[in-house]
Chimera marker file (.cmm) of the C-alpha trace (Angstrom):
<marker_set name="trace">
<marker id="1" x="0.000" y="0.000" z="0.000" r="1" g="1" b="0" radius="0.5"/>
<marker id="2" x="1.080" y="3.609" z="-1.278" r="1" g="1" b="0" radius="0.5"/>
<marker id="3" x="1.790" y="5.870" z="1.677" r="1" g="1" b="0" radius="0.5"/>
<marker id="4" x="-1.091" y="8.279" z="0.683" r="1" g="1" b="0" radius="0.5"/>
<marker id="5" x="-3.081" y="5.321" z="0.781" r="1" g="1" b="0" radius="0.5"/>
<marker id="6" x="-1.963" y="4.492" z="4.440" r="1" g="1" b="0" radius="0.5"/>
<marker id="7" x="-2.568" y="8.577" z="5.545" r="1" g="1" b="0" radius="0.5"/>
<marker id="8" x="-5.828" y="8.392" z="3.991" r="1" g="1" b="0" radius="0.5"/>
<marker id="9" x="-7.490" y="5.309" z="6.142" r="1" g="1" b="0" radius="0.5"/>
<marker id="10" x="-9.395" y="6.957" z="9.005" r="1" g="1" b="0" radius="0.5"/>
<marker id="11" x="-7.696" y="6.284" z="12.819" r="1" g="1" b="0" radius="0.5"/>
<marker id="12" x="-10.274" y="5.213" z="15.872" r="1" g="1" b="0" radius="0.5"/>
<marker id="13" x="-9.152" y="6.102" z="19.558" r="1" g="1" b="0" radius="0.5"/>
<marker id="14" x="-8.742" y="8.435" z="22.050" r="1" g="1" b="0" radius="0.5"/>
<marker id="15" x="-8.013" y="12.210" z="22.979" r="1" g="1" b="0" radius="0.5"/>
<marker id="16" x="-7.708" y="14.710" z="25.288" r="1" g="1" b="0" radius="0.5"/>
<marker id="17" x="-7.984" y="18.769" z="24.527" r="1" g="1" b="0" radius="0.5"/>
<marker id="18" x="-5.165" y="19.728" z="26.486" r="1" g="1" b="0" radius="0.5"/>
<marker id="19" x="-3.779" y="23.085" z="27.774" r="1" g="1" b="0" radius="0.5"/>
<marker id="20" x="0.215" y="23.168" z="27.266" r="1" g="1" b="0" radius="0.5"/>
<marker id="21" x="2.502" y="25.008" z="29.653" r="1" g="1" b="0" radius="0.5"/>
<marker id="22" x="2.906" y="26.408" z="26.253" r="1" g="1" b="0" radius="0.5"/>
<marker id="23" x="-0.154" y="28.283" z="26.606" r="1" g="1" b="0" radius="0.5"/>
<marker id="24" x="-1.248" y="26.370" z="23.383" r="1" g="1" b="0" radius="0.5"/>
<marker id="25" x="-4.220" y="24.291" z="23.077" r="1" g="1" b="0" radius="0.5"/>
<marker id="26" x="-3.393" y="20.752" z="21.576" r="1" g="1" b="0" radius="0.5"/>
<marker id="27" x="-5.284" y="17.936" z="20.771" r="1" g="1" b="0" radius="0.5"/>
<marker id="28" x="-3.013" y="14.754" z="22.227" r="1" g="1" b="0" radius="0.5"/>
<marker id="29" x="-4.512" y="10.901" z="20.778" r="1" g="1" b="0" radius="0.5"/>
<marker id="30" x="-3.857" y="7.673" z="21.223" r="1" g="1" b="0" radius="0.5"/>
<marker id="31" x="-5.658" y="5.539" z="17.703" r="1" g="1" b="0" radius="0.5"/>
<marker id="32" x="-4.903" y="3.035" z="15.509" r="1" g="1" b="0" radius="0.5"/>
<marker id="33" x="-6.121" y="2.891" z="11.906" r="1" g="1" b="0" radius="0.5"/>
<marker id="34" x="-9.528" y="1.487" z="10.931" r="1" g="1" b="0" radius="0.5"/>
<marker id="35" x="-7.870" y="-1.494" z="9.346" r="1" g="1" b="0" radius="0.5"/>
<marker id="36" x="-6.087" y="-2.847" z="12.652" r="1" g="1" b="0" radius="0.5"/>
<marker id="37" x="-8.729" y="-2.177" z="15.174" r="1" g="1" b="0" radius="0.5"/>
<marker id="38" x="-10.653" y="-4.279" z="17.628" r="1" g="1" b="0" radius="0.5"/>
<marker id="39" x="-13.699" y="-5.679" z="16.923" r="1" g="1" b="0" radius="0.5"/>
<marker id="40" x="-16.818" y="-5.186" z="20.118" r="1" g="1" b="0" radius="0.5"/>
<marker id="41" x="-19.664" y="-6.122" z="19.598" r="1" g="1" b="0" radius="0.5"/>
<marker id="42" x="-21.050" y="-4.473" z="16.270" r="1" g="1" b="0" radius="0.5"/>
<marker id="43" x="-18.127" y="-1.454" z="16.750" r="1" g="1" b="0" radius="0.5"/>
<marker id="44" x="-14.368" y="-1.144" z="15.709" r="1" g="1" b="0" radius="0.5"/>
<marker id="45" x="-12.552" y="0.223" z="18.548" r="1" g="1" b="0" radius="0.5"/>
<marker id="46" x="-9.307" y="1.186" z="19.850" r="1" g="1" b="0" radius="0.5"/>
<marker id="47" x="-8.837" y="-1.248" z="22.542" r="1" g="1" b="0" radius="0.5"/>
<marker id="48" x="-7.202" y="0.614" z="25.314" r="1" g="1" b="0" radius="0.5"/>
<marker id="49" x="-8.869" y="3.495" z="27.749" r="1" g="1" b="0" radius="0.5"/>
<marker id="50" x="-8.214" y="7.019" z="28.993" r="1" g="1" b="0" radius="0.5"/>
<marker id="51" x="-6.826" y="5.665" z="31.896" r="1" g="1" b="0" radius="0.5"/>
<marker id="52" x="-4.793" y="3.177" z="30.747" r="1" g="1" b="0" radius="0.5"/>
<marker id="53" x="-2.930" y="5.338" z="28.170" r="1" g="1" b="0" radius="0.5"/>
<marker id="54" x="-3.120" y="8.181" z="30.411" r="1" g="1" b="0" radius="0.5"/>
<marker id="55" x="-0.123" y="6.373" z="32.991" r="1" g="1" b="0" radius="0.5"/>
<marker id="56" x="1.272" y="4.908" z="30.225" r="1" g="1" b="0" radius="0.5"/>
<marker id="57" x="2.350" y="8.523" z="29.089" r="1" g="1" b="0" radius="0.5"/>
<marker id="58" x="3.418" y="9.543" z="32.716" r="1" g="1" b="0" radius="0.5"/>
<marker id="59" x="5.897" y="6.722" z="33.157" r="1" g="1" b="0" radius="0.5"/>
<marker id="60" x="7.768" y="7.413" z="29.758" r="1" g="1" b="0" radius="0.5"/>
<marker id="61" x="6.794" y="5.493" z="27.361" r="1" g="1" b="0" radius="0.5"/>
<marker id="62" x="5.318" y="8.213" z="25.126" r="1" g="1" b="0" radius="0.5"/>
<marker id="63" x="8.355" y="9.715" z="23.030" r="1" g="1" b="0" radius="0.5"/>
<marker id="64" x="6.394" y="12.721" z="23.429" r="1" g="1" b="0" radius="0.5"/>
<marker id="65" x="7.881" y="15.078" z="25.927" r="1" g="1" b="0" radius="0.5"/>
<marker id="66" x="4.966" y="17.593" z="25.927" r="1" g="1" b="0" radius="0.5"/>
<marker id="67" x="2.247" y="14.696" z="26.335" r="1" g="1" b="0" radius="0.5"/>
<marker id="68" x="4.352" y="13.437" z="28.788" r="1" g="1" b="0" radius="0.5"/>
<marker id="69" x="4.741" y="16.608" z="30.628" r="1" g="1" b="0" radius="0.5"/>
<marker id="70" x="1.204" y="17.632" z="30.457" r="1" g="1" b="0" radius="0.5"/>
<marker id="71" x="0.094" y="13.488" z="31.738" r="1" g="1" b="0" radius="0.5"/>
<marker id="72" x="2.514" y="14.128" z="34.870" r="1" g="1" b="0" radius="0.5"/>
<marker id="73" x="0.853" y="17.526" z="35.801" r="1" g="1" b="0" radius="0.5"/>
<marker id="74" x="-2.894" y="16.805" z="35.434" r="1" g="1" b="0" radius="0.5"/>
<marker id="75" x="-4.874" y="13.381" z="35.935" r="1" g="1" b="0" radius="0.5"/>
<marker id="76" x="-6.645" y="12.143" z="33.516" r="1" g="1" b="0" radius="0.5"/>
<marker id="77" x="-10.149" y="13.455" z="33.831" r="1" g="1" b="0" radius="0.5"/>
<marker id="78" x="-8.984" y="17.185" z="34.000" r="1" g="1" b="0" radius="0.5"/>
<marker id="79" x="-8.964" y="17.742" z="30.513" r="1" g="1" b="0" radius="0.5"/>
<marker id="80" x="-12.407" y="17.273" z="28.200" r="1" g="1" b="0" radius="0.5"/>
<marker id="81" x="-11.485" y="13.652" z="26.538" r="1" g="1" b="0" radius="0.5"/>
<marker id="82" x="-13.307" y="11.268" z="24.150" r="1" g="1" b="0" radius="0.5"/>
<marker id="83" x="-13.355" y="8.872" z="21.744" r="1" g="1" b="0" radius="0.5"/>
<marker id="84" x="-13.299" y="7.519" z="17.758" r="1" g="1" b="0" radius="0.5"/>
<marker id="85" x="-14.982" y="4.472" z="16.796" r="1" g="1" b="0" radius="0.5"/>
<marker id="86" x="-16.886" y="3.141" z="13.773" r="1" g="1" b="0" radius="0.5"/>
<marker id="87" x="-20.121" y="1.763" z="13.669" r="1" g="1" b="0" radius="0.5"/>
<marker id="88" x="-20.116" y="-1.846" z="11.401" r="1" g="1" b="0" radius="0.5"/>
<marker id="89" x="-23.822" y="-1.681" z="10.975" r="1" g="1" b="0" radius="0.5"/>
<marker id="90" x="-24.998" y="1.969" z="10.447" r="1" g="1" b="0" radius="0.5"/>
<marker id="91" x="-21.102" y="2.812" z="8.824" r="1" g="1" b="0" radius="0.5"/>
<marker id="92" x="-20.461" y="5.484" z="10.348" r="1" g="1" b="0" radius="0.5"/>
<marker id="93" x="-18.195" y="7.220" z="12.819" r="1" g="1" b="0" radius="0.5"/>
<marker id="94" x="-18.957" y="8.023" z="16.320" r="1" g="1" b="0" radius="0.5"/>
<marker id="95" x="-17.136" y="11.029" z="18.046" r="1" g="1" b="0" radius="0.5"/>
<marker id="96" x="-17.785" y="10.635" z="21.555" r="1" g="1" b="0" radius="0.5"/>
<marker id="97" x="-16.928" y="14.098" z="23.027" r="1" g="1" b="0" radius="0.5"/>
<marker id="98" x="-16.971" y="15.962" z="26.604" r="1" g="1" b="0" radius="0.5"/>
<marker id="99" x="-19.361" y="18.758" z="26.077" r="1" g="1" b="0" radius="0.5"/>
<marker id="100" x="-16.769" y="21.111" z="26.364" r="1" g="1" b="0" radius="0.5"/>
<marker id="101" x="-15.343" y="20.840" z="22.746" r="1" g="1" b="0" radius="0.5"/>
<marker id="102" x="-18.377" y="20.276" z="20.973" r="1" g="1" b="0" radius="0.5"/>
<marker id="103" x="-17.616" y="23.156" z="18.850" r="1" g="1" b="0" radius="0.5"/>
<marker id="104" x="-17.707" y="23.253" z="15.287" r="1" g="1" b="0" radius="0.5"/>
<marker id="105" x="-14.194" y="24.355" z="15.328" r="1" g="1" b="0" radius="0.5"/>
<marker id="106" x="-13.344" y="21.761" z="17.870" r="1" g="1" b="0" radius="0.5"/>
<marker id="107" x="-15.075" y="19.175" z="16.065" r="1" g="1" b="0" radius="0.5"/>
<marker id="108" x="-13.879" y="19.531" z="12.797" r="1" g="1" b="0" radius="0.5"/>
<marker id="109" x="-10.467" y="19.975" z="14.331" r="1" g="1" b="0" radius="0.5"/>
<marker id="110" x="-10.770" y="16.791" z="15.627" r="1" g="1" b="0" radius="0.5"/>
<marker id="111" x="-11.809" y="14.916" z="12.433" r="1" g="1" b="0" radius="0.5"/>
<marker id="112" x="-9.114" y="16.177" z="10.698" r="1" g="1" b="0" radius="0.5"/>
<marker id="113" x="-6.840" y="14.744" z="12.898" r="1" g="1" b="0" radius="0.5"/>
<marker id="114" x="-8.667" y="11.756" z="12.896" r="1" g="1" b="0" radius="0.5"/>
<marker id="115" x="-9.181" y="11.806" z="8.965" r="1" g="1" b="0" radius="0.5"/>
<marker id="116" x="-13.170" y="10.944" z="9.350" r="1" g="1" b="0" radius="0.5"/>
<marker id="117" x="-15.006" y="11.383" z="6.103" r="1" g="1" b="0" radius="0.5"/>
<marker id="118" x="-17.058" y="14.085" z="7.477" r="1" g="1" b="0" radius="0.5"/>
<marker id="119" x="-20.493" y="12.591" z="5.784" r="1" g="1" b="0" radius="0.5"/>
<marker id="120" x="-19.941" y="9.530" z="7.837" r="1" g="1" b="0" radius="0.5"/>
<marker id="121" x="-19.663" y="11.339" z="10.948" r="1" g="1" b="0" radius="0.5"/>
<marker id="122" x="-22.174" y="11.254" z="13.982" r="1" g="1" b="0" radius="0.5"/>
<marker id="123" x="-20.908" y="13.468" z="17.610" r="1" g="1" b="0" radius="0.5"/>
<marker id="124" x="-22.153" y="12.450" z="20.251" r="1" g="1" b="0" radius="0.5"/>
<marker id="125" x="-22.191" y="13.211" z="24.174" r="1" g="1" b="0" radius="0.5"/>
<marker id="126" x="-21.270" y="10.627" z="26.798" r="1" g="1" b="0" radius="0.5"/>
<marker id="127" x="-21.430" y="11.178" z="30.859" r="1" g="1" b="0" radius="0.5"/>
<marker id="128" x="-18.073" y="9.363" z="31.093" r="1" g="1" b="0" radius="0.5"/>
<marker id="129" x="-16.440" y="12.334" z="29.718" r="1" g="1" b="0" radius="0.5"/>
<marker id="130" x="-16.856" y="15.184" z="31.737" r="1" g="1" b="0" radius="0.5"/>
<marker id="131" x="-13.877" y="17.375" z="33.011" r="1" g="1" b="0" radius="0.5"/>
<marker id="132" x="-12.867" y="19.871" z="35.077" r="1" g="1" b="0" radius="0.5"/>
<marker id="133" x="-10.632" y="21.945" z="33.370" r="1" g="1" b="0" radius="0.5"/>
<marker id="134" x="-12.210" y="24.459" z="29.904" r="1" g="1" b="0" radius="0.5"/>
<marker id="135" x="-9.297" y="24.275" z="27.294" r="1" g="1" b="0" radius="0.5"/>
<marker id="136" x="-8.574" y="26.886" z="25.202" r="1" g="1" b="0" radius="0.5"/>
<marker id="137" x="-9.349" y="27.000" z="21.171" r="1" g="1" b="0" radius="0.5"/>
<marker id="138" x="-8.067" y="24.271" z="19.296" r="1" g="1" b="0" radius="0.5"/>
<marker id="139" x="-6.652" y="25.926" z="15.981" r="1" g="1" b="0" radius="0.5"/>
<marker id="140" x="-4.763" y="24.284" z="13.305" r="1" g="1" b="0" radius="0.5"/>
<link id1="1" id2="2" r="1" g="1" b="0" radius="0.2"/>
<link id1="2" id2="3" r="1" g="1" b="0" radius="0.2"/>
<link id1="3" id2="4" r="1" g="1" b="0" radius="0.2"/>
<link id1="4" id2="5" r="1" g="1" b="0" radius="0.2"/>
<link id1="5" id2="6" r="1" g="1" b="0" radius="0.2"/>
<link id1="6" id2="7" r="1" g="1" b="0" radius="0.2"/>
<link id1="7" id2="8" r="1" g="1" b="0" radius="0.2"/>
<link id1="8" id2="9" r="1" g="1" b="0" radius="0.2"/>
<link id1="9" id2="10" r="1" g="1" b="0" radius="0.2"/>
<link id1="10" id2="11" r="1" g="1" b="0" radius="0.2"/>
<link id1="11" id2="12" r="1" g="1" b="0" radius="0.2"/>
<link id1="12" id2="13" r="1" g="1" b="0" radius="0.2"/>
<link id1="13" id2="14" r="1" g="1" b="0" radius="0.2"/>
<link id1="14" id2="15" r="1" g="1" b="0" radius="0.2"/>
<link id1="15" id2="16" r="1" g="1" b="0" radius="0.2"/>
<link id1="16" id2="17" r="1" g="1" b="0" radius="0.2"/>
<link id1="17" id2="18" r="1" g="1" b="0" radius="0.2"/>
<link id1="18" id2="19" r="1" g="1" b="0" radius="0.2"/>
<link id1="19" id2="20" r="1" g="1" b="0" radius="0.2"/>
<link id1="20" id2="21" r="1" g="1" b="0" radius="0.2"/>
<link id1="21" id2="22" r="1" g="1" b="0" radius="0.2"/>
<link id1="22" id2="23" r="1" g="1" b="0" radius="0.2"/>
<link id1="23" id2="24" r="1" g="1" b="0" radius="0.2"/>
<link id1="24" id2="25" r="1" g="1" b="0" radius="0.2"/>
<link id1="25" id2="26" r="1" g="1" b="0" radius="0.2"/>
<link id1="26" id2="27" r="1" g="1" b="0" radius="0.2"/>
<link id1="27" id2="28" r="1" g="1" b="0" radius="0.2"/>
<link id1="28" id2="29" r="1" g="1" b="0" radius="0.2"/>
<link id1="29" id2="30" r="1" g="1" b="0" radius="0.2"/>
<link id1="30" id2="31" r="1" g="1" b="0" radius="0.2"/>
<link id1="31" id2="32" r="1" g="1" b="0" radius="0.2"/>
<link id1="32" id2="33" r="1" g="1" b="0" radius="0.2"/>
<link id1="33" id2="34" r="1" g="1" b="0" radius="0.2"/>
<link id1="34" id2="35" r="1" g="1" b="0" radius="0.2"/>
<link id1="35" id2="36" r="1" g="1" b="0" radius="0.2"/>
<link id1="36" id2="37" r="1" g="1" b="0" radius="0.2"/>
<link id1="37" id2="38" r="1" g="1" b="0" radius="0.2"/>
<link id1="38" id2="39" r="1" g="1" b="0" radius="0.2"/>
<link id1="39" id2="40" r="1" g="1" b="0" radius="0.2"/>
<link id1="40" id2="41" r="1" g="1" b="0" radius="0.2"/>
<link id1="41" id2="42" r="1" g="1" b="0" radius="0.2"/>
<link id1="42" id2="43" r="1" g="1" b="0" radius="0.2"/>
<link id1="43" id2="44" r="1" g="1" b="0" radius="0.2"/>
<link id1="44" id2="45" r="1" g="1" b="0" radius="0.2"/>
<link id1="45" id2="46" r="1" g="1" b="0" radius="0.2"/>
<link id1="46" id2="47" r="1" g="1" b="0" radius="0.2"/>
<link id1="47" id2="48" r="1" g="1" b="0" radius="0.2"/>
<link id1="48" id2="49" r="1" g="1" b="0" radius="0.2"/>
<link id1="49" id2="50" r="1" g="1" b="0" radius="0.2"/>
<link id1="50" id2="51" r="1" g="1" b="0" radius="0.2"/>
<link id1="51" id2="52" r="1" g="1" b="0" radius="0.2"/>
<link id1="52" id2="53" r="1" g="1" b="0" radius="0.2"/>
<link id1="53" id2="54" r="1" g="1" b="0" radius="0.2"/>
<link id1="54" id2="55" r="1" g="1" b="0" radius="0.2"/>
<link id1="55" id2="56" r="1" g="1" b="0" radius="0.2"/>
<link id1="56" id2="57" r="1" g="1" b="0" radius="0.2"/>
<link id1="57" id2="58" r="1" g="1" b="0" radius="0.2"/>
<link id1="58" id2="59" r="1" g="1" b="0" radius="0.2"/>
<link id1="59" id2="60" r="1" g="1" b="0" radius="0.2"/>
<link id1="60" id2="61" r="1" g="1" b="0" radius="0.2"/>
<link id1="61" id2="62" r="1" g="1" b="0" radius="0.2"/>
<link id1="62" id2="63" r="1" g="1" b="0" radius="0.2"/>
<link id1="63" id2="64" r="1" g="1" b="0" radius="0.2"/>
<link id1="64" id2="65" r="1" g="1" b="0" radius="0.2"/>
<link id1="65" id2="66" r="1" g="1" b="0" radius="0.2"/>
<link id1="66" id2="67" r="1" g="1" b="0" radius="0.2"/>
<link id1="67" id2="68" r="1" g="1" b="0" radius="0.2"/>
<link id1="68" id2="69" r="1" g="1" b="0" radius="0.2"/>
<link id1="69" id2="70" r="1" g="1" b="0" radius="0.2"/>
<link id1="70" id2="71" r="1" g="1" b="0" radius="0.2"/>
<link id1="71" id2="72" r="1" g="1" b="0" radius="0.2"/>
<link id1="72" id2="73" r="1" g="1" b="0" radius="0.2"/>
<link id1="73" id2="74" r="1" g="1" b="0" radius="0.2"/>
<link id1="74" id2="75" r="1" g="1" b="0" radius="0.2"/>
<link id1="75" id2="76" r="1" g="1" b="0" radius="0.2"/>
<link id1="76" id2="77" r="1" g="1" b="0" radius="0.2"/>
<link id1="77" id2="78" r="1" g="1" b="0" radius="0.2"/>
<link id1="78" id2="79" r="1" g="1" b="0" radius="0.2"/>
<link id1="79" id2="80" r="1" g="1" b="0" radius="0.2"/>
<link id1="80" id2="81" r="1" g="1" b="0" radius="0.2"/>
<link id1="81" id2="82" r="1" g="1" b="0" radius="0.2"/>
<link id1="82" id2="83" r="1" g="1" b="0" radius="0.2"/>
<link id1="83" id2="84" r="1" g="1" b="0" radius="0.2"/>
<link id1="84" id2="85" r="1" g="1" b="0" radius="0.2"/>
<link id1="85" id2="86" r="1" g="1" b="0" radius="0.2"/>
<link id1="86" id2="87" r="1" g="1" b="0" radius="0.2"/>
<link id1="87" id2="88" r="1" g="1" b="0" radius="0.2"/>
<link id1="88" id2="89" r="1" g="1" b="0" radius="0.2"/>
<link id1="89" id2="90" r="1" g="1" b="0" radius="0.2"/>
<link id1="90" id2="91" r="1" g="1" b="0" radius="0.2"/>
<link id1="91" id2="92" r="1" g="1" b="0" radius="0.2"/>
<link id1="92" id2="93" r="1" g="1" b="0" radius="0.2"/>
<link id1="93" id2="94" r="1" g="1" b="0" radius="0.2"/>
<link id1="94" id2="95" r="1" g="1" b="0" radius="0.2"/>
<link id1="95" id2="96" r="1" g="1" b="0" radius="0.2"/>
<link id1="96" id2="97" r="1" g="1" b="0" radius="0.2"/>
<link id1="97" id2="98" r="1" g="1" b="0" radius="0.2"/>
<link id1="98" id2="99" r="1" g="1" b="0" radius="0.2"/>
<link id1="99" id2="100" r="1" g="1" b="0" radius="0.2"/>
<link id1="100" id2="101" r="1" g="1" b="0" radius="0.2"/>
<link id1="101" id2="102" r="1" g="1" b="0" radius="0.2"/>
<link id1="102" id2="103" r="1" g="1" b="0" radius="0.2"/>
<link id1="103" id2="104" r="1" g="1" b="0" radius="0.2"/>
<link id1="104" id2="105" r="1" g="1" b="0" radius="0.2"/>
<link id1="105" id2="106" r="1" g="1" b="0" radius="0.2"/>
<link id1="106" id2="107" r="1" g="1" b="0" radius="0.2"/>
<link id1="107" id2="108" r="1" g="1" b="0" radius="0.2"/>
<link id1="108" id2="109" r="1" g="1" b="0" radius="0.2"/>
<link id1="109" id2="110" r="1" g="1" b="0" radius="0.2"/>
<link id1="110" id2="111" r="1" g="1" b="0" radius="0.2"/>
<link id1="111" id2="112" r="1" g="1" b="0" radius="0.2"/>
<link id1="112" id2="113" r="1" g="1" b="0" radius="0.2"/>
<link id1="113" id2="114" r="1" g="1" b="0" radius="0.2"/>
<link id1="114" id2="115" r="1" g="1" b="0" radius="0.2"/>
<link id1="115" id2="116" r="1" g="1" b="0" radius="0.2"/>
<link id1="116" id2="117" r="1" g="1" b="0" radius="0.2"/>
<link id1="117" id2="118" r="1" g="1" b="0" radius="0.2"/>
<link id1="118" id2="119" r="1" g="1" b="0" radius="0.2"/>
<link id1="119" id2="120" r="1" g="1" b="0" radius="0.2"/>
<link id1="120" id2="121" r="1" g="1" b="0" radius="0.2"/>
<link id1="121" id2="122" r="1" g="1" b="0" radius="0.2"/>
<link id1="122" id2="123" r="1" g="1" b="0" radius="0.2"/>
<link id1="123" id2="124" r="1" g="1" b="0" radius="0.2"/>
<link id1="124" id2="125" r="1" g="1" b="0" radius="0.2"/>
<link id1="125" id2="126" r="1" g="1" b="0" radius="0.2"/>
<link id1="126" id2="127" r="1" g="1" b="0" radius="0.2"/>
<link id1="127" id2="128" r="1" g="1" b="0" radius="0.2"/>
<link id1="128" id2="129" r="1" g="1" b="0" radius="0.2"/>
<link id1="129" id2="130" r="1" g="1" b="0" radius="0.2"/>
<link id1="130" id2="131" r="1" g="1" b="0" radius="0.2"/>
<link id1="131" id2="132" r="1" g="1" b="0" radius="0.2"/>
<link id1="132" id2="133" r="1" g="1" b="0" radius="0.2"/>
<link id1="133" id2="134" r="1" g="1" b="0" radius="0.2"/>
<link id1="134" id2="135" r="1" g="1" b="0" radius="0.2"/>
<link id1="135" id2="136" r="1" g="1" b="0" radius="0.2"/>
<link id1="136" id2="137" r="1" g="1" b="0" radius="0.2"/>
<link id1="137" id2="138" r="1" g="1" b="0" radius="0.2"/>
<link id1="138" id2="139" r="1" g="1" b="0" radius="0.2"/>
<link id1="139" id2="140" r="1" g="1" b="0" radius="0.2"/>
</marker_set>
């Protein structure tokens, strides 16, 4: 497979909006692509959780120094956080997503990254993700 054809296969996963010491508001992600993720039930999902990623970044193994940085100073549940997955029957994507960044901006920031075909997208809310902290405006 061409490497455009690689870039172009949307990811699944998860993400934070994130505050930097910077002063910059990132979007940080854990995914996979479409193509290697778990089956659940009638979903493809990236198999690990917030949490789960969340202290794998604080003890180093991110090469990331930033993500790392900004997982040692906050827990994970500070920051608005959600998740990409794809829906095998109704084919589409779900963007679970803190209330906090559902913003058009925010949102279409966020499918970018993920590279969603935006007529196969669906945004939804979740309880799970609820956070303390209001990030900034995520610009590219």
């Amino acid at each position: 497979m061409a490497n455009e054809d690689i870039e172009s296969i949307p990811l699944l996963g998860i993400y934070w909006v994130v505050d930097s010491s910077a002063g910059k508001t990132r979007l940080i992600s854990s995914t996979c692509r479409l193509d290697a993720a778990e089956t659940y039930g009638d979903f493809q999902v990236y198999g690990p959780g917030h949490y789960e990623i969340w202290e794998k970044w604080r003890k180093k193994t991110n090469p990331d120094p930033l993500t790392r940085s900004i997982a040692r100073q906050w827990e994970y549940e500070d920051w608005p956080r959600g998740r990409v997955l794809f829906d095998n029957l109704k084919k589409h994507f779900i963007v679970y997503a803190d209330k906090k960044v559902m913003k058009p901006e925010s949102l279409r920031y966020i499918q970018n990254h993920f590279r969603l075909p935006e007529q196969q997208v669906v945004v939804e809310g979740d309880h799970h993700y609820q956070s303390r902290n209001t990030p900034g405006r995520l610009t590219s």
